[in-house]
MIFIMI-984627 format. One record per residue: residue in three letters; x, y, z of N, C-alpha, C, O in turn; residue number from 1. Coordinates in steps of 0.001 Angstrom, whole numbers. Layout:
+------+---------+---------+---------+---------+---------+---------+---------+---------+---------+---------+---------+---------+-----+
! code !   neast !  nnorth !     nup !  caeast ! canorth !    caup !   ceast !  cnorth !     cup !   oeast !  onorth !     oup ! pos !
+------+---------+---------+---------+---------+---------+---------+---------+---------+---------+---------+---------+---------+-----+
!  ala !       X !       Y !       Z !       X !       Y !       Z !       X !       Y !       Z !       X !       Y !       Z ! NUM !
...
+------+---------+---------+---------+---------+---------+---------+---------+---------+---------+---------+---------+---------+-----+
***
This chain:
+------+---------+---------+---------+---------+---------+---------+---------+---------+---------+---------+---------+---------+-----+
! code !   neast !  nnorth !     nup !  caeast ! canorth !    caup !   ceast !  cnorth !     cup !   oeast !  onorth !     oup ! pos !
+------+---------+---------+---------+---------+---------+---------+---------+---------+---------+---------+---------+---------+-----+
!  unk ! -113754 !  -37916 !  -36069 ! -113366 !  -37743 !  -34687 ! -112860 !  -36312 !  -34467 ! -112610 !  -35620 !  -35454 !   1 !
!  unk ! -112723 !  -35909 !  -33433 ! -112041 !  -34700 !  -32801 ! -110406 !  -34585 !  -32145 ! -110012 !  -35076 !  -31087 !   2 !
!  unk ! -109883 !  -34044 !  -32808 ! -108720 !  -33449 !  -32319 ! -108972 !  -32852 !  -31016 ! -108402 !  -33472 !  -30118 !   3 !
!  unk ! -109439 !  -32154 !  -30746 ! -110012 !  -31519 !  -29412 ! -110974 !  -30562 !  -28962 ! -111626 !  -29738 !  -29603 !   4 !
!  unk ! -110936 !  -30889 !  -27436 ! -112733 !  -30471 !  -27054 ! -112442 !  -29320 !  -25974 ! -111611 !  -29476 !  -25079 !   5 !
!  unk ! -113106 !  -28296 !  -26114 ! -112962 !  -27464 !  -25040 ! -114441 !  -26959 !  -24449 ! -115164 !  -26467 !  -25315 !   6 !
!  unk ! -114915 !  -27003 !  -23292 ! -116222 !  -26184 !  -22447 ! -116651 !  -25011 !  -23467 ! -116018 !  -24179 !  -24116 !   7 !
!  unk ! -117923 !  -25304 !  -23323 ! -118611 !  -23924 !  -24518 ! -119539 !  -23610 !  -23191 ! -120693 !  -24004 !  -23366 !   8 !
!  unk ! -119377 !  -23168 !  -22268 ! -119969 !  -22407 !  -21348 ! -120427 !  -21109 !  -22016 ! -119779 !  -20342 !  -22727 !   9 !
!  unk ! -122062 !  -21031 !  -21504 ! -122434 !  -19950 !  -22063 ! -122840 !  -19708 !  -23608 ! -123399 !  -18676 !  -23981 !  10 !
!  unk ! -122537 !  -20649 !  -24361 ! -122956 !  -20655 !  -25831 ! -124011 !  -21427 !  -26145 ! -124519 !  -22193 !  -25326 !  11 !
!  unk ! -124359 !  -21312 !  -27164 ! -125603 !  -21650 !  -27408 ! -126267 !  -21897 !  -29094 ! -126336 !  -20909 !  -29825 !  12 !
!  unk ! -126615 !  -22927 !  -29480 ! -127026 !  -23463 !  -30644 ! -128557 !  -22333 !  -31215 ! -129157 !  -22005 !  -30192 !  13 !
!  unk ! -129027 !  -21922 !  -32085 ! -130512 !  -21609 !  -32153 ! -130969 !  -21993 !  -33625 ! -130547 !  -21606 !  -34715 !  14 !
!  unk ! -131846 !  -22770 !  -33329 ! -132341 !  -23302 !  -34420 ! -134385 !  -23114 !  -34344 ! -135038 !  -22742 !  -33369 !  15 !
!  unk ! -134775 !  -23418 !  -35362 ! -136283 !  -23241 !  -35624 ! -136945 !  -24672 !  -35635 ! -136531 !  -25703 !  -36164 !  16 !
!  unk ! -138402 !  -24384 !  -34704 ! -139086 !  -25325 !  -34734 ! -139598 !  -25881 !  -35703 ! -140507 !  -25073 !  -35893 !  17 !
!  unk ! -139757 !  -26782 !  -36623 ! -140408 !  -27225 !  -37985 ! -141493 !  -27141 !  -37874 ! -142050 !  -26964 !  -38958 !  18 !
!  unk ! -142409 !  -27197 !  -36693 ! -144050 !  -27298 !  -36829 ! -144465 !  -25929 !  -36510 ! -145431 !  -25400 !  -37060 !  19 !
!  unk ! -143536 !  -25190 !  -35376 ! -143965 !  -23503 !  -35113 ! -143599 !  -22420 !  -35788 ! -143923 !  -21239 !  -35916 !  20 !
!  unk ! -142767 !  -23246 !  -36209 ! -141731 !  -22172 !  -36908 ! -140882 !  -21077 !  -35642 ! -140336 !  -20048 !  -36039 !  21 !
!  unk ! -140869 !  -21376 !  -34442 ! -140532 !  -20380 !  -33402 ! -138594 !  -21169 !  -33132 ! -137995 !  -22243 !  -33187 !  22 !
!  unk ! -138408 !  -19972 !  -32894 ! -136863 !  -20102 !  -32323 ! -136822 !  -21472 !  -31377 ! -137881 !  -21787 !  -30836 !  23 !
!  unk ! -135732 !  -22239 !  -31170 ! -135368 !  -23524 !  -30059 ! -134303 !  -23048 !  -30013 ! -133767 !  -22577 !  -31016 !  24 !
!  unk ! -133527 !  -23065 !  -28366 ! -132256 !  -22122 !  -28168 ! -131474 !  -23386 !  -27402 ! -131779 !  -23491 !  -26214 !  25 !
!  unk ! -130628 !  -24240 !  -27846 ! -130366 !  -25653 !  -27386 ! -128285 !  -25004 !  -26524 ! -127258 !  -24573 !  -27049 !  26 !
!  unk ! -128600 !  -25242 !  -25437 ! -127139 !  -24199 !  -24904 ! -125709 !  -25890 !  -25465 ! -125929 !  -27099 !  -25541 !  27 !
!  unk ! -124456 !  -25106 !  -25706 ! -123740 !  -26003 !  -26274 ! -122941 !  -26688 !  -25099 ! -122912 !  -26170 !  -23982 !  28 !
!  unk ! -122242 !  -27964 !  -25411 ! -122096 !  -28898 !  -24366 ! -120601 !  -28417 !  -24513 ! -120229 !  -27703 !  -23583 !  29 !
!  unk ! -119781 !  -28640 !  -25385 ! -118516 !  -28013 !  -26376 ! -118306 !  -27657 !  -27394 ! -119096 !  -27964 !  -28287 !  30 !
!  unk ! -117076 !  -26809 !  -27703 ! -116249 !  -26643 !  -28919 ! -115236 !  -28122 !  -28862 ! -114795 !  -28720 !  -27881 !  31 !
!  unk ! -115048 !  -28484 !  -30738 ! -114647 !  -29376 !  -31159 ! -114027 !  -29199 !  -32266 ! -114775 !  -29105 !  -33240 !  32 !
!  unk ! -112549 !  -29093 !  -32536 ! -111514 !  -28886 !  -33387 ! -111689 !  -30584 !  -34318 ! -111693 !  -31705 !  -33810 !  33 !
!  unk ! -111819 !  -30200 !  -35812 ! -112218 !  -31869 !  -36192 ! -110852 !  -32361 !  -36323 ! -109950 !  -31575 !  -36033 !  34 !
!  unk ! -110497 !  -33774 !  -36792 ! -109334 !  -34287 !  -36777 ! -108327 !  -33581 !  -37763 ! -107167 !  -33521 !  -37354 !  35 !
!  unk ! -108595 !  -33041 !  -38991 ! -107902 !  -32546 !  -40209 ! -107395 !  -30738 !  -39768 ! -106665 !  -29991 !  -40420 !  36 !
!  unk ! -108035 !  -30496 !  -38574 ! -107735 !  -28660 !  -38512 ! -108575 !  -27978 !  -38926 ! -108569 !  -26754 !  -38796 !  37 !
!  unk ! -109779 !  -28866 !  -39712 ! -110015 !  -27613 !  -41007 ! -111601 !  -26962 !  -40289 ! -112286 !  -26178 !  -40946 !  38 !
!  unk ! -111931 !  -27327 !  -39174 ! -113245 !  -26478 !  -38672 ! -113173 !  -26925 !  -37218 ! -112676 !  -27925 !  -36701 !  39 !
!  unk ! -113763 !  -25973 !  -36765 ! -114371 !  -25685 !  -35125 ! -115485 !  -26195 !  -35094 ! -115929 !  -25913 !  -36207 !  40 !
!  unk ! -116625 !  -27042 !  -34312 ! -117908 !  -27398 !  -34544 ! -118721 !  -27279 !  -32959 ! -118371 !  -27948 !  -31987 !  41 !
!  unk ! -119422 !  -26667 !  -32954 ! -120353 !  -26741 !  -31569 ! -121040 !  -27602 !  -31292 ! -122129 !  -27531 !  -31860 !  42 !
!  unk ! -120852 !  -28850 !  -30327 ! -121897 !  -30226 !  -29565 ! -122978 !  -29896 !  -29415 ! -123181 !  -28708 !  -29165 !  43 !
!  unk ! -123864 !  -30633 !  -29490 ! -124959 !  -30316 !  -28428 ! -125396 !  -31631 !  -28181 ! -125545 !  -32534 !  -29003 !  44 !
!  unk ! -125703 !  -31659 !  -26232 ! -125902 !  -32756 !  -26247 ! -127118 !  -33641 !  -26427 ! -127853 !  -33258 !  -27338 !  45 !
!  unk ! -127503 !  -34702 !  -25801 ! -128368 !  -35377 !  -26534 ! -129888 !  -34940 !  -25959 ! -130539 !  -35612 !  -25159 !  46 !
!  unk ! -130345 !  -33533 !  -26608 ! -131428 !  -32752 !  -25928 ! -132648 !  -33557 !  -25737 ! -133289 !  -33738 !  -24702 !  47 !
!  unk ! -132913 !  -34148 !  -27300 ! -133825 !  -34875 !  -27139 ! -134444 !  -36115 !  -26615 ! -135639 !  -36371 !  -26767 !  48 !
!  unk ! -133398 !  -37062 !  -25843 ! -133270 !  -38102 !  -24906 ! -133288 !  -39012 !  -26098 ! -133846 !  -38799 !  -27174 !  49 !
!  unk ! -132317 !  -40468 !  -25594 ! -132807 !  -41611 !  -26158 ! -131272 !  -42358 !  -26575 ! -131115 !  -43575 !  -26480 !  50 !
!  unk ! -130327 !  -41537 !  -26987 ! -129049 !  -41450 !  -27582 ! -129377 !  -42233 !  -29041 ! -130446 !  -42119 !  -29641 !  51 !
!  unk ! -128307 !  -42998 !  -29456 ! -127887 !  -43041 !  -30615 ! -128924 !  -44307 !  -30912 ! -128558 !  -44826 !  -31966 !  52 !
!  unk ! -129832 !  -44846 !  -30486 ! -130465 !  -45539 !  -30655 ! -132285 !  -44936 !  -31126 ! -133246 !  -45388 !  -31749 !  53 !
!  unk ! -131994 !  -43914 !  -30508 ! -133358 !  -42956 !  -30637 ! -133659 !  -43122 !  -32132 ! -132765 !  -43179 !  -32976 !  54 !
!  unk ! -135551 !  -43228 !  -32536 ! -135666 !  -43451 !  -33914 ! -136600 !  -42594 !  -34107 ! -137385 !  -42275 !  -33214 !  55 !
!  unk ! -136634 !  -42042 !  -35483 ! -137375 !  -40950 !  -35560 ! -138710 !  -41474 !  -35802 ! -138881 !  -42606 !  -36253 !  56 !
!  unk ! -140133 !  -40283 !  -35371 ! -140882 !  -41323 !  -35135 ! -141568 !  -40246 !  -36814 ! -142755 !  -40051 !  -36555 !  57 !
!  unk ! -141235 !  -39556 !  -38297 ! -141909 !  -39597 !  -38908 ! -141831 !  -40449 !  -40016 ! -142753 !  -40490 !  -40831 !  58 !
+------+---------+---------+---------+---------+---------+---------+---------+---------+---------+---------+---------+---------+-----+
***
């Protein structure tokens, strides 16, 4: 869980496509302090639709 969440306006995740190999620039939903102190972590939300039920289809 999170200790706390603050607006990440303006930030932004970038990660690589596995099949293009080209940049994906996914913008962040928040910053998230974890419960222990010990890291900051950037959200992103659920880009790919479906939520926590979504199954991978390989």
């Amino acid at each position: 869980m999170y200790k706390q969440t603050s607006p990440a306006d303006g930030w932004h995740f970038v990660s690589k496509d596995e099949v293009s190999g080209k940049p994906i620039v996914f913008p962040l939903a928040a910053w998230a302090v974890v419960d222990d102190g010990s890291a900051v972590i950037g959200l992103v939300g659920d880009v790919l639709g479906g939520g926590p039920r979504r199954e991978s289809s390989s």
